[in-house]
PDB file of the backbone (N, CA, C, O) and the ligand in Angstrom, with CONECT records:
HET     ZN  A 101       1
ATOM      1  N   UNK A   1      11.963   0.074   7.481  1.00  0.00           N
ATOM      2  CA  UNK A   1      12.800   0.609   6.401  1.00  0.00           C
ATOM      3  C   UNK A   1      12.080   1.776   5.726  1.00  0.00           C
ATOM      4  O   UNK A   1      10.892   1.587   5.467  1.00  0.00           O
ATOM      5  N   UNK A   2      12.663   3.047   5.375  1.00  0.00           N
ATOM      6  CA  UNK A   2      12.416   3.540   4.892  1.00  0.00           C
ATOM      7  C   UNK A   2      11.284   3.756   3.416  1.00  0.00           C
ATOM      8  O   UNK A   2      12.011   3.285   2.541  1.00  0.00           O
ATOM      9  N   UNK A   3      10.253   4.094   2.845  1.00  0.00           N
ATOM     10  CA  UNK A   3      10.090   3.939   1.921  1.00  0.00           C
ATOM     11  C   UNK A   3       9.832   4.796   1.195  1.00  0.00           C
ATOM     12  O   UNK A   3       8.815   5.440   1.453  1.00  0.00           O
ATOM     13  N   UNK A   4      10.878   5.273  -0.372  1.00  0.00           N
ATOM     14  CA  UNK A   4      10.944   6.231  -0.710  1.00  0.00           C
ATOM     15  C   UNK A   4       9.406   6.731  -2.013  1.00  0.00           C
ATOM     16  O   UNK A   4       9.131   7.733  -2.674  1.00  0.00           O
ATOM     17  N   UNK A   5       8.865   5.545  -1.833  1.00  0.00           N
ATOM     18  CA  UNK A   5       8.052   5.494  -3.492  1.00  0.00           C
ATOM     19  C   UNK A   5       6.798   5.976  -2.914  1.00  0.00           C
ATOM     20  O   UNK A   5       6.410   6.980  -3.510  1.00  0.00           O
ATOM     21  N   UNK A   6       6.087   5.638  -2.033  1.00  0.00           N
ATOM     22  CA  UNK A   6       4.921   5.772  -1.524  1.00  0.00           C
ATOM     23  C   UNK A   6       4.568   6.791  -0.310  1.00  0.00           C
ATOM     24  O   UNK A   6       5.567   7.019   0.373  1.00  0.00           O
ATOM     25  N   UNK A   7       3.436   7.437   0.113  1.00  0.00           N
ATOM     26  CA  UNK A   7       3.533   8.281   1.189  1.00  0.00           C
ATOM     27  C   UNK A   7       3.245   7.319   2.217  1.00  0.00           C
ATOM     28  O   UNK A   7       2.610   6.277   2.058  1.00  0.00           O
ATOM     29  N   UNK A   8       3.818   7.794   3.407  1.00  0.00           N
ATOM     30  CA  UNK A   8       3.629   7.210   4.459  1.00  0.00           C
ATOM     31  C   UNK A   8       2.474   6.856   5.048  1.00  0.00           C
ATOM     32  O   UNK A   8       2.279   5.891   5.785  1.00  0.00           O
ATOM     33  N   UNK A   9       1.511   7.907   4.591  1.00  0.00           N
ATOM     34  CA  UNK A   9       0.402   8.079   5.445  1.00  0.00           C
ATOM     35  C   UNK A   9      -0.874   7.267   4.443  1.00  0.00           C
ATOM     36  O   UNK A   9      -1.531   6.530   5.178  1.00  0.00           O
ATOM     37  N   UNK A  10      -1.241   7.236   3.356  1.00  0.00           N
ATOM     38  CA  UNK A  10      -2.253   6.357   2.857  1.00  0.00           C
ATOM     39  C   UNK A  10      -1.368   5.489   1.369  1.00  0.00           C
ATOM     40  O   UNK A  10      -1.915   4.926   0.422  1.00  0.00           O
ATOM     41  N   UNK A  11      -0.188   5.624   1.579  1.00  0.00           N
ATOM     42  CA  UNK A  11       0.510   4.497   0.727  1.00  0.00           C
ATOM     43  C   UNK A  11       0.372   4.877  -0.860  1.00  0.00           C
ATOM     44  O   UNK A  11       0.826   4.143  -1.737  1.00  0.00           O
ATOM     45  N   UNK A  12      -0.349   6.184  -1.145  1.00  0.00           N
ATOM     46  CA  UNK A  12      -0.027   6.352  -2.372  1.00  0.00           C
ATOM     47  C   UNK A  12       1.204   6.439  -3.351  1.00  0.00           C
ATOM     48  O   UNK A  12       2.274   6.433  -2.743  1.00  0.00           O
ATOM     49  N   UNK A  13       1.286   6.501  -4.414  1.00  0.00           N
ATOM     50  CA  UNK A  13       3.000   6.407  -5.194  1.00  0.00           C
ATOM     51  C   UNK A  13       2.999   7.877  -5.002  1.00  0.00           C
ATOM     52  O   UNK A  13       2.265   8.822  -4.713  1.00  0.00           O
ATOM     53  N   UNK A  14       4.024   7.612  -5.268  1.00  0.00           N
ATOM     54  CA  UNK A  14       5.105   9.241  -4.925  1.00  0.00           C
ATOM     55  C   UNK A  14       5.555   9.570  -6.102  1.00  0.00           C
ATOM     56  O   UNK A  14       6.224   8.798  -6.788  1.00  0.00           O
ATOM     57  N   UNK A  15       5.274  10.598  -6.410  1.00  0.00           N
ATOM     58  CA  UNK A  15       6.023  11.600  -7.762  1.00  0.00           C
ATOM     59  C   UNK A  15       7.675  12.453  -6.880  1.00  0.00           C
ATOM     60  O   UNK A  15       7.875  12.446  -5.666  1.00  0.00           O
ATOM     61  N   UNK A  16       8.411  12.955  -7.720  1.00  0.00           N
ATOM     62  CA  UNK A  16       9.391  13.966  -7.895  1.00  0.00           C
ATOM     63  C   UNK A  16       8.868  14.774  -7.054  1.00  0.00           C
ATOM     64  O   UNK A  16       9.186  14.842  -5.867  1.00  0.00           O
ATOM     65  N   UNK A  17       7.855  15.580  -7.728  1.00  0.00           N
ATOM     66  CA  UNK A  17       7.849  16.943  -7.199  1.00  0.00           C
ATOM     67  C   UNK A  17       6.852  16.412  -5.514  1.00  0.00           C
ATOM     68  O   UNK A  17       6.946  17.218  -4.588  1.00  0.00           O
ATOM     69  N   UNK A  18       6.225  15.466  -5.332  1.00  0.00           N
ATOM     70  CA  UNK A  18       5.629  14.926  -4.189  1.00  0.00           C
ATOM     71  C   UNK A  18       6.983  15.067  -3.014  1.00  0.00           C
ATOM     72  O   UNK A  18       6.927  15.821  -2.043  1.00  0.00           O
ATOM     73  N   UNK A  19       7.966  14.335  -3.282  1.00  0.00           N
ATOM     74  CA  UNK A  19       8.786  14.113  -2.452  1.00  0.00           C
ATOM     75  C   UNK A  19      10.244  16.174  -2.286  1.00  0.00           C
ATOM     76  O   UNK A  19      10.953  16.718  -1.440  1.00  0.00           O
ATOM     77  N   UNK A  20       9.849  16.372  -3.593  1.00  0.00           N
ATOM     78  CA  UNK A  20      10.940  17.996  -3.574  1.00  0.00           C
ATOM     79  C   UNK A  20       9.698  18.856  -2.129  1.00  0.00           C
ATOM     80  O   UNK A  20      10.074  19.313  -1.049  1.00  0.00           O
ATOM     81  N   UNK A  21       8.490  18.814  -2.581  1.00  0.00           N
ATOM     82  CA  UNK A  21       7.728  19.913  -1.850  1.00  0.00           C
ATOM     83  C   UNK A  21       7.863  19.443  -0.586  1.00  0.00           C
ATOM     84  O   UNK A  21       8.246  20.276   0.235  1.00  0.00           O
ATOM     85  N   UNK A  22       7.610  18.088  -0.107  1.00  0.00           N
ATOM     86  CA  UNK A  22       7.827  17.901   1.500  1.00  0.00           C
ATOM     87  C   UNK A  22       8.904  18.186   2.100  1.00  0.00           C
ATOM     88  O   UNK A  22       8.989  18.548   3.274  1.00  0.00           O
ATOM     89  N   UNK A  23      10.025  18.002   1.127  1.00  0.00           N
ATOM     90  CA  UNK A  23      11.317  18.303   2.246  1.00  0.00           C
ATOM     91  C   UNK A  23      11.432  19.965   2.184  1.00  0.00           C
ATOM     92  O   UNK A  23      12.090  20.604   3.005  1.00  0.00           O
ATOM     93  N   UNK A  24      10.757  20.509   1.187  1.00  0.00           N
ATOM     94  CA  UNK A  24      10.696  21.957   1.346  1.00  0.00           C
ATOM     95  C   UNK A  24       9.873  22.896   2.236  1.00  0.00           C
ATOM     96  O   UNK A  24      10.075  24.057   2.591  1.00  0.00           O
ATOM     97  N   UNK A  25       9.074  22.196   2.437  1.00  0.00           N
ATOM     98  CA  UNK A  25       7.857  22.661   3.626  1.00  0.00           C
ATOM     99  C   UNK A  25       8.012  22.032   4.805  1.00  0.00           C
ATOM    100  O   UNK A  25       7.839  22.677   5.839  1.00  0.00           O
ATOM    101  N   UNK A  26       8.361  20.680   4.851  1.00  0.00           N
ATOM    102  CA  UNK A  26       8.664  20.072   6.260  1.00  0.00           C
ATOM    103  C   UNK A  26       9.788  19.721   6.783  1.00  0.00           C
ATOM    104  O   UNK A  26      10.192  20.201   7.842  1.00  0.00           O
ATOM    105  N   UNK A  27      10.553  18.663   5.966  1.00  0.00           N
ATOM    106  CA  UNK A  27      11.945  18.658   6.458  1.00  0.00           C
ATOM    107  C   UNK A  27      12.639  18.272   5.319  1.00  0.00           C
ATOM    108  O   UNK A  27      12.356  17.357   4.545  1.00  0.00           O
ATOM    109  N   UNK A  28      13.796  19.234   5.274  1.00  0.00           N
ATOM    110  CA  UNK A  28      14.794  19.035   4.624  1.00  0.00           C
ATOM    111  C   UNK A  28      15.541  17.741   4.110  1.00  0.00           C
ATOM    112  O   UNK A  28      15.862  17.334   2.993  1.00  0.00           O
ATOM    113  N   UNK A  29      15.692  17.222   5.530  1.00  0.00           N
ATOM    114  CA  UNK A  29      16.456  15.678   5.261  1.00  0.00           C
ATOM    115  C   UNK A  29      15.479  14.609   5.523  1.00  0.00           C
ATOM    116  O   UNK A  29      15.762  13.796   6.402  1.00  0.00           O
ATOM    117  N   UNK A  30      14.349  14.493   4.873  1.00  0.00           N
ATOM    118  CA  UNK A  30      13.366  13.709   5.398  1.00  0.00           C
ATOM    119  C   UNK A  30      13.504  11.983   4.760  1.00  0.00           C
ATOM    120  O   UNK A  30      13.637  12.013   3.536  1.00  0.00           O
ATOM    121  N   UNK A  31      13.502  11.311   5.027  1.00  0.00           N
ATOM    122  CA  UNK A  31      13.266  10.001   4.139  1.00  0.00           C
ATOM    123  C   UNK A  31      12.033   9.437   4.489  1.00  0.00           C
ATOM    124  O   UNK A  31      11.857   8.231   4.318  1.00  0.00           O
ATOM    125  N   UNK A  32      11.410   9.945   4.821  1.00  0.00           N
ATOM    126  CA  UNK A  32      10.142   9.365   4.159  1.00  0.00           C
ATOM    127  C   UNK A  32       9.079  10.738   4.034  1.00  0.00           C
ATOM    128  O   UNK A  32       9.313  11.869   4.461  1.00  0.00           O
ATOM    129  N   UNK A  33       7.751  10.229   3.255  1.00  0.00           N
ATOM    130  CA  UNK A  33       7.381  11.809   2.168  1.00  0.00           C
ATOM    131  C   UNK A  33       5.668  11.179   2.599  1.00  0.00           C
ATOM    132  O   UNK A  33       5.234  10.045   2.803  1.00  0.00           O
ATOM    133  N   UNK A  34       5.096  12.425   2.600  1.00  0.00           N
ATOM    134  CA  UNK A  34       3.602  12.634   2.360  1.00  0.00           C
ATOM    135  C   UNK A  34       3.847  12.708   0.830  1.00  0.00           C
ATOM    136  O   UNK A  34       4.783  13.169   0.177  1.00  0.00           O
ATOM    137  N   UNK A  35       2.584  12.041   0.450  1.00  0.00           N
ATOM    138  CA  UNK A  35       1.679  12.692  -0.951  1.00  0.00           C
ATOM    139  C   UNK A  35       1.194  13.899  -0.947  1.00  0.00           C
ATOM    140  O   UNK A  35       1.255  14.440   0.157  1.00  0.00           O
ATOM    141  N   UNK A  36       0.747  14.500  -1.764  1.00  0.00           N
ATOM    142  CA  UNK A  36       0.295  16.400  -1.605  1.00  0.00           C
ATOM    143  C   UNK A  36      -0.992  16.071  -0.861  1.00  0.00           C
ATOM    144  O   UNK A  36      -1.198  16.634   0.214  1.00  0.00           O
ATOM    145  N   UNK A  37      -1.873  15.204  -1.351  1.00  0.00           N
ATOM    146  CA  UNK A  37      -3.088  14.958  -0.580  1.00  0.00           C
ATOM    147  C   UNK A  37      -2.824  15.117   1.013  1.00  0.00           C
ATOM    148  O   UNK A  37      -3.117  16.041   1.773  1.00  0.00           O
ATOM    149  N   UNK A  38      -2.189  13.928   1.236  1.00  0.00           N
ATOM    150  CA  UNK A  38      -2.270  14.222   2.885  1.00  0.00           C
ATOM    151  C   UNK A  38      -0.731  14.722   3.727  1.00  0.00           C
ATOM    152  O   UNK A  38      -0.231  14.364   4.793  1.00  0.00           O
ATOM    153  N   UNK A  39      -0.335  15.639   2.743  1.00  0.00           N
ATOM    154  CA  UNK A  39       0.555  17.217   3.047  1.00  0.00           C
ATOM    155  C   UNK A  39      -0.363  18.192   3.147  1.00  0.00           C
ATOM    156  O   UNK A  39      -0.177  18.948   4.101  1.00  0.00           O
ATOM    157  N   UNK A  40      -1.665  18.509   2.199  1.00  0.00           N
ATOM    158  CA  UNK A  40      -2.486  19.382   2.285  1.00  0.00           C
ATOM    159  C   UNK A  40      -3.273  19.251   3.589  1.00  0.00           C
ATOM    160  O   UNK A  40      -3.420  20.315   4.188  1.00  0.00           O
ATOM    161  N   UNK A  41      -3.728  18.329   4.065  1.00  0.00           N
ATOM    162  CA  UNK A  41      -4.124  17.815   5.149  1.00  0.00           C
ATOM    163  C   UNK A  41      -3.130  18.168   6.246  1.00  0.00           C
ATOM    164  O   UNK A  41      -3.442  19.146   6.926  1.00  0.00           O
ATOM    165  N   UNK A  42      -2.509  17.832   6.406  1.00  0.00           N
ATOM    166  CA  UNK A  42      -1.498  18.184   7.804  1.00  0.00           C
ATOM    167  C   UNK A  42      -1.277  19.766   7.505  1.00  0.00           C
ATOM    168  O   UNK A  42      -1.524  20.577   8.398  1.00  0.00           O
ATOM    169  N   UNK A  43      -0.936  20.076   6.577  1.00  0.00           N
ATOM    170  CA  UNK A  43      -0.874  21.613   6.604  1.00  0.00           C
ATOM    171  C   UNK A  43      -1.720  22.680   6.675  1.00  0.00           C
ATOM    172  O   UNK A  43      -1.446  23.880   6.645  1.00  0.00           O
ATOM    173  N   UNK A  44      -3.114  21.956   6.804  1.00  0.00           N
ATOM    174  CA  UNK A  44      -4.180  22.596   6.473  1.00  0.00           C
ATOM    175  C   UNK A  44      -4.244  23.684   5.571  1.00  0.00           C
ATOM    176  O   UNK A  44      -4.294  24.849   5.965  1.00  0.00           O
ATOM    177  N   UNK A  45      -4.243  23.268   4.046  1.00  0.00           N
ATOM    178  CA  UNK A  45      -4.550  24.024   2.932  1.00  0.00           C
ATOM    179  C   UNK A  45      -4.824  23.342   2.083  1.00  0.00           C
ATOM    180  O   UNK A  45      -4.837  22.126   2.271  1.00  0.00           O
ATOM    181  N   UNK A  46      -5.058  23.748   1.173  1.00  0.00           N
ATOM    182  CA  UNK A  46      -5.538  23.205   0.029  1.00  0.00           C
ATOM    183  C   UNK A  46      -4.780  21.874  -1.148  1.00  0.00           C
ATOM    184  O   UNK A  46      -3.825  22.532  -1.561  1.00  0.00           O
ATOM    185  N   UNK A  47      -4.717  21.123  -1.538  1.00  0.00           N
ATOM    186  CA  UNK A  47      -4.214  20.840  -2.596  1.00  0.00           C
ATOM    187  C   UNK A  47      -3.464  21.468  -3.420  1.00  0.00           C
ATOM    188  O   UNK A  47      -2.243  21.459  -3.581  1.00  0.00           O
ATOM    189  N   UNK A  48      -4.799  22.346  -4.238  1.00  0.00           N
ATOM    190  CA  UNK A  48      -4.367  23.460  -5.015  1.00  0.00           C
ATOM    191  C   UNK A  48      -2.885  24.823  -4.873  1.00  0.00           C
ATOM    192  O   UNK A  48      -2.100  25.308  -5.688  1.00  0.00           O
ATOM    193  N   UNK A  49      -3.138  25.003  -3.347  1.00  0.00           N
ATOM    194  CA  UNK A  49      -1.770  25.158  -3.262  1.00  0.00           C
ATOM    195  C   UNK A  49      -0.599  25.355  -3.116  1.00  0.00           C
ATOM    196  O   UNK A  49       0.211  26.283  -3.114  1.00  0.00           O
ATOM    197  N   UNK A  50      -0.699  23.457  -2.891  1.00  0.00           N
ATOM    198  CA  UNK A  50       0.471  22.941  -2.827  1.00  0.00           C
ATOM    199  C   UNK A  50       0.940  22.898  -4.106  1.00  0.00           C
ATOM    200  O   UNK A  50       2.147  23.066  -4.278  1.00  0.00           O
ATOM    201  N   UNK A  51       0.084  22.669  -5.214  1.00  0.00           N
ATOM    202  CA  UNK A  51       0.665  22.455  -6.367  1.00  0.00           C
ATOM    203  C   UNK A  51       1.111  23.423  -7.387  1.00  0.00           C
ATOM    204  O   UNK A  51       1.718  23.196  -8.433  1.00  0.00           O
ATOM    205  N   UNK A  52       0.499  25.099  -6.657  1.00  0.00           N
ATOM    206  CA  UNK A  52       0.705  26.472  -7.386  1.00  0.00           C
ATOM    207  C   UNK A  52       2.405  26.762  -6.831  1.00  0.00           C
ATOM    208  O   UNK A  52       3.244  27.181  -7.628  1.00  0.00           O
ATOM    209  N   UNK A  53       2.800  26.427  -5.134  1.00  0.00           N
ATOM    210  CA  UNK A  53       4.002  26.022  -4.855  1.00  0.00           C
ATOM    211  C   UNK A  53       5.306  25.583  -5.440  1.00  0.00           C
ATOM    212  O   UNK A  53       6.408  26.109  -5.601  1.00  0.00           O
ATOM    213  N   UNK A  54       4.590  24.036  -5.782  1.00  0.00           N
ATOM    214  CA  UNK A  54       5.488  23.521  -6.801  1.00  0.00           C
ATOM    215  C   UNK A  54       5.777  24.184  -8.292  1.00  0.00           C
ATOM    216  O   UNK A  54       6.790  24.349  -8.971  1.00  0.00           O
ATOM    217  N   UNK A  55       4.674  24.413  -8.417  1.00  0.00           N
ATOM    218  CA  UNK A  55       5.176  25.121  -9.516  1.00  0.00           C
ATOM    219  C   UNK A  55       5.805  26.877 -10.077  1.00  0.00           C
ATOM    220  O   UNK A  55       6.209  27.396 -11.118  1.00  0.00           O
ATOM    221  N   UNK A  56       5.544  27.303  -8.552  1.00  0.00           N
ATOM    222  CA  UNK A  56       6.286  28.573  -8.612  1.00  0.00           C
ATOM    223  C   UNK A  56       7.789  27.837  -8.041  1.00  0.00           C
ATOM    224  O   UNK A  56       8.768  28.251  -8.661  1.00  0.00           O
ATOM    225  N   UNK A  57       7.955  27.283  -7.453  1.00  0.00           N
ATOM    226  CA  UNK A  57       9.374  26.699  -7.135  1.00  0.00           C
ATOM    227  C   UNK A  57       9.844  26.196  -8.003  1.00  0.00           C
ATOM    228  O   UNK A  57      11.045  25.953  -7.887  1.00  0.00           O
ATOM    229  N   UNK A  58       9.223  25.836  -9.152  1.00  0.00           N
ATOM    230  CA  UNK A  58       9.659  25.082 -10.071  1.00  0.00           C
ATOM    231  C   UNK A  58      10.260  26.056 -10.979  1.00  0.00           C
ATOM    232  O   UNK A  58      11.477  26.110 -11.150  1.00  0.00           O
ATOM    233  N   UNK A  59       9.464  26.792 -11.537  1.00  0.00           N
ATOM    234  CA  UNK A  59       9.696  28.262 -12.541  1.00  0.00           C
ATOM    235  C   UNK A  59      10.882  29.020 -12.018  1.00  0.00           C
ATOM    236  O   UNK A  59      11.742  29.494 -12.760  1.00  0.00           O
ATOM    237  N   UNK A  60      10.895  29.125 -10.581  1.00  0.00           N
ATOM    238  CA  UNK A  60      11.732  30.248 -10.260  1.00  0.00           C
ATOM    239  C   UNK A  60      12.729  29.807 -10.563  1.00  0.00           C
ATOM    240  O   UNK A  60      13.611  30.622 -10.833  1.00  0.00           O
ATOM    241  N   UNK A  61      13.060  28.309 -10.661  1.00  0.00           N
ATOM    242  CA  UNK A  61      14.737  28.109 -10.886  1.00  0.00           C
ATOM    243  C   UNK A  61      15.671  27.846  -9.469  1.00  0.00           C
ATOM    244  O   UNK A  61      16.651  27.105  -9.391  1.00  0.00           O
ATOM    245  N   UNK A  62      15.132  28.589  -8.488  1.00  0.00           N
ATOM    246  CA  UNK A  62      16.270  28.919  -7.223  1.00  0.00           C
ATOM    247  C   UNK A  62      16.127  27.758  -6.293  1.00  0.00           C
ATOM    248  O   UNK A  62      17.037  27.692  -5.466  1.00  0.00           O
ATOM    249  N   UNK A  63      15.338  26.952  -6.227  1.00  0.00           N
ATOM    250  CA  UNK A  63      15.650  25.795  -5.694  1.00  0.00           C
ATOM    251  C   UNK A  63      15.974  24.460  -5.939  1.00  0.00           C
ATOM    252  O   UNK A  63      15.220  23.736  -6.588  1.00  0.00           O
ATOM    253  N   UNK A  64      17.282  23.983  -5.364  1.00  0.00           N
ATOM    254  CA  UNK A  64      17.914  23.045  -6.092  1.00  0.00           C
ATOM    255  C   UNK A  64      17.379  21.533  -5.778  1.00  0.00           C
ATOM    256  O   UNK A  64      17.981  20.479  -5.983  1.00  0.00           O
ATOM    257  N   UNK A  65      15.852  21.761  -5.127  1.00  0.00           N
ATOM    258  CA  UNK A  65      14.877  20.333  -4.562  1.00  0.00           C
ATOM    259  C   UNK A  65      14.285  20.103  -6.437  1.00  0.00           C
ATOM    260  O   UNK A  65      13.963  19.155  -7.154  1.00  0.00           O
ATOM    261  N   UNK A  66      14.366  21.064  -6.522  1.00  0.00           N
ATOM    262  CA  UNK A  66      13.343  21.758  -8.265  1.00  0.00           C
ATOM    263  C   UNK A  66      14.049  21.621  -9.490  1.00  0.00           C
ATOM    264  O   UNK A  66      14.278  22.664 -10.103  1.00  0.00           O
ATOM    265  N   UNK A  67      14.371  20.731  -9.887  1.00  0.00           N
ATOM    266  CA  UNK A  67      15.069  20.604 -10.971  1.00  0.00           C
ATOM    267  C   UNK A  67      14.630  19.282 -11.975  1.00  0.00           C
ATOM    268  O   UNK A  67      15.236  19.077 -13.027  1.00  0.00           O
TER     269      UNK A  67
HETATM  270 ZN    ZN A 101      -0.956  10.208   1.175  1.00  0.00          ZN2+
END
């Protein structure tokens, strides 16, 4: 079963913007979510940012994952 609260990969809880940035970088219709930790990891970058990301996605307004 799906699980929407935690990441898949080391079971941490899942925030909002945890679950908006994965389907924005990886898949759209995803049901189940990395944590930024090990999103940064598979994506090879930083933490940092992933979270300058979120928050320019956030500011800009134009995405409706971002609200
Ligand atoms: Zn994780």
């Amino acid at each position: 079963m799906a699980d929407y609260n935690n990441c898949f990969d080391c079971g941490a809880k899942l925030l909002d913007d945890d679950r908006a940035i994965y389907k924005k970088l990886v898949y759209r219709g995803a049901d189940e979510f990395l944590c930024i930790d090990c999103l940064a990891q598979q994506l090879s970058c930083t933490r940092e940012e992933i979270e300058r990301l979120i928050k320019y996605y956030r500011e800009s307004g134009m995405c409706t994952l971002f609200r």
